[in-house]
Each structure stands twice: as C-alpha cells, then as structure tokens.
Backbone as numpy.savetxt, mean C-alpha at the origin, in Angstrom:
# Nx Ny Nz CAx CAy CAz Cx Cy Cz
14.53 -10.14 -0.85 13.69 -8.98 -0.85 14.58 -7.75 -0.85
14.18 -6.75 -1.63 14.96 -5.34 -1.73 14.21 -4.12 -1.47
14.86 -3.44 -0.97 14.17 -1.95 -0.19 15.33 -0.61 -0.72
14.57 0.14 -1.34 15.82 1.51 -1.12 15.92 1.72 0.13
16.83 3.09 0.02 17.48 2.88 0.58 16.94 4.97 0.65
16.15 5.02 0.52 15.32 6.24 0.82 15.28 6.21 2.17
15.22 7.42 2.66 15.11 7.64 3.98 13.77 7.95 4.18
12.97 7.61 5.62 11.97 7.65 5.35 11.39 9.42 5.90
10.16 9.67 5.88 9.68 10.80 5.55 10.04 11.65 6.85
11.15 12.56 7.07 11.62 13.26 8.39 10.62 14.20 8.16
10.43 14.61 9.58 9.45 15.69 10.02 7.89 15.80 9.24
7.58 14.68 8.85 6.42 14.29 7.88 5.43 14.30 9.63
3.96 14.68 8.91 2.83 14.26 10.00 2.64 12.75 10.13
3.42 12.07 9.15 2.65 10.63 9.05 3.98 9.79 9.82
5.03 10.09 10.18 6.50 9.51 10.06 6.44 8.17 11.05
5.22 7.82 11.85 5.33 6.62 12.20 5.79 5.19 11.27
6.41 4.32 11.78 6.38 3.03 11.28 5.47 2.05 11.17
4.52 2.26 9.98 3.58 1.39 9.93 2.98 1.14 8.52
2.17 -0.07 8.45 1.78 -0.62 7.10 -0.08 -0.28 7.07
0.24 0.20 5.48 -1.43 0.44 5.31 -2.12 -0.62 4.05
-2.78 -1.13 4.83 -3.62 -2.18 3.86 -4.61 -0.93 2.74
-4.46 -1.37 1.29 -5.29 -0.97 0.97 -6.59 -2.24 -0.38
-7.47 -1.93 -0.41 -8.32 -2.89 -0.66 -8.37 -2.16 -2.65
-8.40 -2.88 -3.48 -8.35 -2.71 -5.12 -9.77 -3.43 -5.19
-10.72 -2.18 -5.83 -11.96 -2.80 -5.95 -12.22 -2.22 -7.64
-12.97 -3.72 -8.69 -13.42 -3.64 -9.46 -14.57 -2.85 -9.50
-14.77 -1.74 -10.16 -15.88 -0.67 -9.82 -16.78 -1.30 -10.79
-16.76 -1.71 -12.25 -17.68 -2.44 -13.08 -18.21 -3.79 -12.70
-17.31 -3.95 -11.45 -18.30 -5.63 -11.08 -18.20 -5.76 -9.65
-17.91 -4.28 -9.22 -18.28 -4.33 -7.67 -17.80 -5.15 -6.60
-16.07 -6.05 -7.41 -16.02 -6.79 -6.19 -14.42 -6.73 -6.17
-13.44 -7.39 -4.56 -12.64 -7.38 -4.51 -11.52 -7.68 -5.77
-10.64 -7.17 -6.14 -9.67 -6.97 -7.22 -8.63 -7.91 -6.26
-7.75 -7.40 -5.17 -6.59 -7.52 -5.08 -6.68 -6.68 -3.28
-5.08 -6.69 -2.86 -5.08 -6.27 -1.86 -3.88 -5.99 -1.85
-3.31 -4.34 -1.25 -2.02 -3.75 -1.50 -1.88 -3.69 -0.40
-0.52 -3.59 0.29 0.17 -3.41 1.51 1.56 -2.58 1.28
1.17 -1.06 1.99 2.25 0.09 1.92 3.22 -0.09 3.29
4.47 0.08 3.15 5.25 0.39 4.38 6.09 1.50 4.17
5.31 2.72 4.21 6.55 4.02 3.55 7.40 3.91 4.19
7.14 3.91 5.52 9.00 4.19 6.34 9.91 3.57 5.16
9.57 2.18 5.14 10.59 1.68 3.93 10.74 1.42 2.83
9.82 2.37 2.58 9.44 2.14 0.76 9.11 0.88 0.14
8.05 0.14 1.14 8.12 -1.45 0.66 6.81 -1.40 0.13
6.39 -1.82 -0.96 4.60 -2.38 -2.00 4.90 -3.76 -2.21
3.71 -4.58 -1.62 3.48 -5.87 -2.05 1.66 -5.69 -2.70
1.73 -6.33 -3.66 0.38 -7.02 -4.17 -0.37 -8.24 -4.25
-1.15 -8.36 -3.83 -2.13 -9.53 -3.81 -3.11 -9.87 -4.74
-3.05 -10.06 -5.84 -3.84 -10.27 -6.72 -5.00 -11.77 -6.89
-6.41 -11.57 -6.72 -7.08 -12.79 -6.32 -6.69 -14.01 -7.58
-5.97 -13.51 -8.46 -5.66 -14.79 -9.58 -4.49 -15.77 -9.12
-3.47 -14.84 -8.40 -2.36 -15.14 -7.31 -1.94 -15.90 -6.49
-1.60 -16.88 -6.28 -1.14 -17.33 -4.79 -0.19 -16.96 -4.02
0.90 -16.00 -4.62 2.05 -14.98 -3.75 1.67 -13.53 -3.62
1.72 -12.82 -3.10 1.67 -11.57 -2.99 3.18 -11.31 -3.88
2.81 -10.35 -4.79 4.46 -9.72 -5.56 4.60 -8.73 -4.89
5.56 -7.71 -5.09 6.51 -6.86 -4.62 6.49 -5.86 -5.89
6.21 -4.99 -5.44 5.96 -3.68 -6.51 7.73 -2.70 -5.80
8.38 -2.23 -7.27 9.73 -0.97 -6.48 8.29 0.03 -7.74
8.34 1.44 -6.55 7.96 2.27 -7.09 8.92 3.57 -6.83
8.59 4.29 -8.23 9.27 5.37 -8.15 9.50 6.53 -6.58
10.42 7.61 -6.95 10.64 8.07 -5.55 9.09 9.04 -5.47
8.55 9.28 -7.03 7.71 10.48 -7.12 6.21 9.88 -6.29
6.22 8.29 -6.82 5.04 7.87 -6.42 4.61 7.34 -5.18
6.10 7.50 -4.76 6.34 7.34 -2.89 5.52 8.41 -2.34
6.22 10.00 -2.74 5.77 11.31 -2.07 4.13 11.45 -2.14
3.55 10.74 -3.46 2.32 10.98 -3.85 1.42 10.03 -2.46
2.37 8.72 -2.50 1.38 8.16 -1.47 1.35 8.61 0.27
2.59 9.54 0.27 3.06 9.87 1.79 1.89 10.63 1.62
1.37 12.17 0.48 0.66 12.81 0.53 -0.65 12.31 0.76
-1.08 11.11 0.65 -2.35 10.77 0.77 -2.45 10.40 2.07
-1.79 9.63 2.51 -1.29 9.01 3.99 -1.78 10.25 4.97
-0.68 11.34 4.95 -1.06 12.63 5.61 -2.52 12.89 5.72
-3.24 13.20 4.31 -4.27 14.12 4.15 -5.20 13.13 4.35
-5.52 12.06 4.93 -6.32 10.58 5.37 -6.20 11.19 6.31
-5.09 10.94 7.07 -4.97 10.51 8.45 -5.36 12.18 9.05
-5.55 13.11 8.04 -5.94 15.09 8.81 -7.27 14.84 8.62
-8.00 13.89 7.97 -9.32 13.70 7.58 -10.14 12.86 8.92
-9.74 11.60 9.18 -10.04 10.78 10.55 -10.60 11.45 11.23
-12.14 11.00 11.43 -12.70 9.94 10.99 -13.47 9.75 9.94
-13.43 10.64 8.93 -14.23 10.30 7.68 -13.29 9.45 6.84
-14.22 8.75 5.73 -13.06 7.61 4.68 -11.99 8.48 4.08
-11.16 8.02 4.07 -10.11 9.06 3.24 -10.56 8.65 2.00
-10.38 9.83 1.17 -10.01 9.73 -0.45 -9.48 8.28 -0.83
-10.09 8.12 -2.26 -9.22 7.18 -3.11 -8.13 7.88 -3.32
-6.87 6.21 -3.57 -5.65 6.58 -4.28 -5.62 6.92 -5.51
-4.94 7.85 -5.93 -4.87 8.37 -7.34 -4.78 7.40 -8.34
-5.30 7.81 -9.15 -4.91 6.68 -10.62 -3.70 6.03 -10.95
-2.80 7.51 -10.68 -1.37 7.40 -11.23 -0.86 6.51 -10.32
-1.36 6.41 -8.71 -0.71 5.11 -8.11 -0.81 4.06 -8.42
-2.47 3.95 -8.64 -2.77 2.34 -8.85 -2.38 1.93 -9.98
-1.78 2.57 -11.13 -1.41 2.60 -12.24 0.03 2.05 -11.97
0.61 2.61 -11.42 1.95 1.72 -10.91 1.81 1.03 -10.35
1.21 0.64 -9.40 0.84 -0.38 -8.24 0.94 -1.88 -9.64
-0.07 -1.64 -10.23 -0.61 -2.68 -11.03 0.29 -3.00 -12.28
1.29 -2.12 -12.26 2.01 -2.08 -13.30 1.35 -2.20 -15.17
0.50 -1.22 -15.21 -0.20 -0.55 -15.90 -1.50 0.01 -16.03
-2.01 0.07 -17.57 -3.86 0.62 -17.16 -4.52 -0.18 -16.67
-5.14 -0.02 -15.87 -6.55 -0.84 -15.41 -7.36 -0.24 -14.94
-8.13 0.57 -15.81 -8.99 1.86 -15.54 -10.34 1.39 -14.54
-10.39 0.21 -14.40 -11.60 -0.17 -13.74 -11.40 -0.66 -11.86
-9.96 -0.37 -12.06 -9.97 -0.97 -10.66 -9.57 0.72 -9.84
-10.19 0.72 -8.70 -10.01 1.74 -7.50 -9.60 1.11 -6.31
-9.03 2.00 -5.87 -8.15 1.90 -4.55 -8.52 2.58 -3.10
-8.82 1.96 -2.08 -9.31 2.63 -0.70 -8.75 1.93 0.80
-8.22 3.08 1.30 -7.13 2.40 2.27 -8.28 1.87 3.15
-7.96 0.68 3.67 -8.82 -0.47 4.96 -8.28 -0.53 6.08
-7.18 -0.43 6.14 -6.55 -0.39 7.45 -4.81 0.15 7.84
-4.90 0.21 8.59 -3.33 0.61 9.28 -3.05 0.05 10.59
-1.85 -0.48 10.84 -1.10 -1.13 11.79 0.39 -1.22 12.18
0.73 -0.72 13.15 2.15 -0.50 13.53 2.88 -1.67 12.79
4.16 -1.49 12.12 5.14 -2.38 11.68 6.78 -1.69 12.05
7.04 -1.35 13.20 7.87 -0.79 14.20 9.13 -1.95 14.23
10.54 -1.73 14.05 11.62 -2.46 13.75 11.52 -3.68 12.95
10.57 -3.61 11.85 11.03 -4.88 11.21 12.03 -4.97 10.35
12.69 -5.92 10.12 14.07 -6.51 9.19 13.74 -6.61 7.79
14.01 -6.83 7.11 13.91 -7.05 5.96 13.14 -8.32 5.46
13.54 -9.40 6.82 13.33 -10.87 7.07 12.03 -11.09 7.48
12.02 -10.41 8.58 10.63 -9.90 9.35 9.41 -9.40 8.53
10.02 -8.45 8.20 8.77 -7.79 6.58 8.10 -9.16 6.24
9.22 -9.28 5.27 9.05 -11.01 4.36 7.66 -11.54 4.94
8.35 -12.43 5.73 7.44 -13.11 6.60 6.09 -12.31 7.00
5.72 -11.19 7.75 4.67 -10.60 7.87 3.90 -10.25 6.44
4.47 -9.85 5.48 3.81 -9.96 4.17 2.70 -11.02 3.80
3.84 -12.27 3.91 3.24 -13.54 3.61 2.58 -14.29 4.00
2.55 -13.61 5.65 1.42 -14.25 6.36 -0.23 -13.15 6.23
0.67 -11.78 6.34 -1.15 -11.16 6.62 -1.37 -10.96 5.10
-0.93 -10.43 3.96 -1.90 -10.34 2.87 -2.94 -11.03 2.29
-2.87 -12.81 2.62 -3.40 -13.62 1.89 -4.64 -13.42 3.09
-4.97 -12.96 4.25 -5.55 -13.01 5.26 -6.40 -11.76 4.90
-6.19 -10.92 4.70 -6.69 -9.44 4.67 -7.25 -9.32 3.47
-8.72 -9.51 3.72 -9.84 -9.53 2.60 -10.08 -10.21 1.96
-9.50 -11.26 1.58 -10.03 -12.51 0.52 -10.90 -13.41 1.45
C-alpha cells in the first residue's frame, strides 16, 4: 500500500485524524453504487464497488485532495444538517472516469488516530465490505 507523502491539512478546521465513509448512489436506479472511504490526514481513497470483492485504492491528485478537505470543512460548519454532495469532479476521479449517474454523500465519520500503513490495510479490508452492502 502507498500514501504520499503530503502533509496533512495544518491549521485546517477539519485536521483531526479520521476516515469518512462516503455512500455512491445510482440516482437513475436509486440504489447503492459502491462505497468510498477518505483518510485525508493521509491522503488515503479506497473503493468498494458492489461488482467487487476488494475494495481498490484510488492516488488522487493534490488538487482533488484540497477539493475534498473543502467539503470535509464546510459539512462538518453545516452539522447537523446533511452536508452537500461531493462534487462531480471528485467522484469523477474517485471512479476513475464519467459516470454521470452516480452521486456521492458522506454517511459517516470515525476516528482513525495513529494508524500504520499496515493498520490502514487491514481496517480498510475489514470495514468497507461491512459499511452498506
């Protein structure tokens, strides 16, 4: 598994260590797509795709990092209403291209505080396949 080597967001409102589940919903057929898992501190994207039996590993750009810190923030200044969908242009990378039909809405957040690289791994592989399917 590989991680830049970005530092994570100093003096950011969001700068805790933690992972945000977000849920990929088919809007033309109304049902679960997939399931994304963010860890900005470390710039880590895994995907869960229901055709799938691994969750993959998305490297996204540094731009589409800042885009998701910005959403992260402006969610978490929003609480307790739903935050906004993720932008196109994320899920567009996320998915590693068009897929104009699928939308994105964060489900949850949970401390992920000193994990390893190893640690990640493993927590990946155990909660994605768990979280929503």
């Amino acid at each position: 598994m590989s991680h830049s080597s970005s530092s994570p967001r100093e003096g950011s409102q969001s700068a805790e260590e933690r992972a945000l589940v977000v849920h990929l919903r088919d809007t033309d057929r109304g049902r679960l797509f997939g399931v994304a898992l963010f860890v900005p501190s470390v710039r880590y994207a895994a995907l869960l795709i229901d055709d799938a039996g691994e969750p993959r590993e998305r490297q996204l750009t540094l731009d589409v990092w800042r885009e998701i810190d910005n959403w992260v923030i402006a969610g978490d200044s929003g609480l307790p209403a739903e935050p906004a969908p993720l932008s196109r242009r994320v899920v567009t990378a996320l998915l590693e291209g068009e897929r104009p039909t699928i939308s994105a809405h964060r489900f949850a957040s949970f401390p992920m505080k000193g994990h390893a690289a190893e640690a990640l791994d493993s927590a990946v592989k155990r909660l994605l396949p768990n979280l929503g399917f």
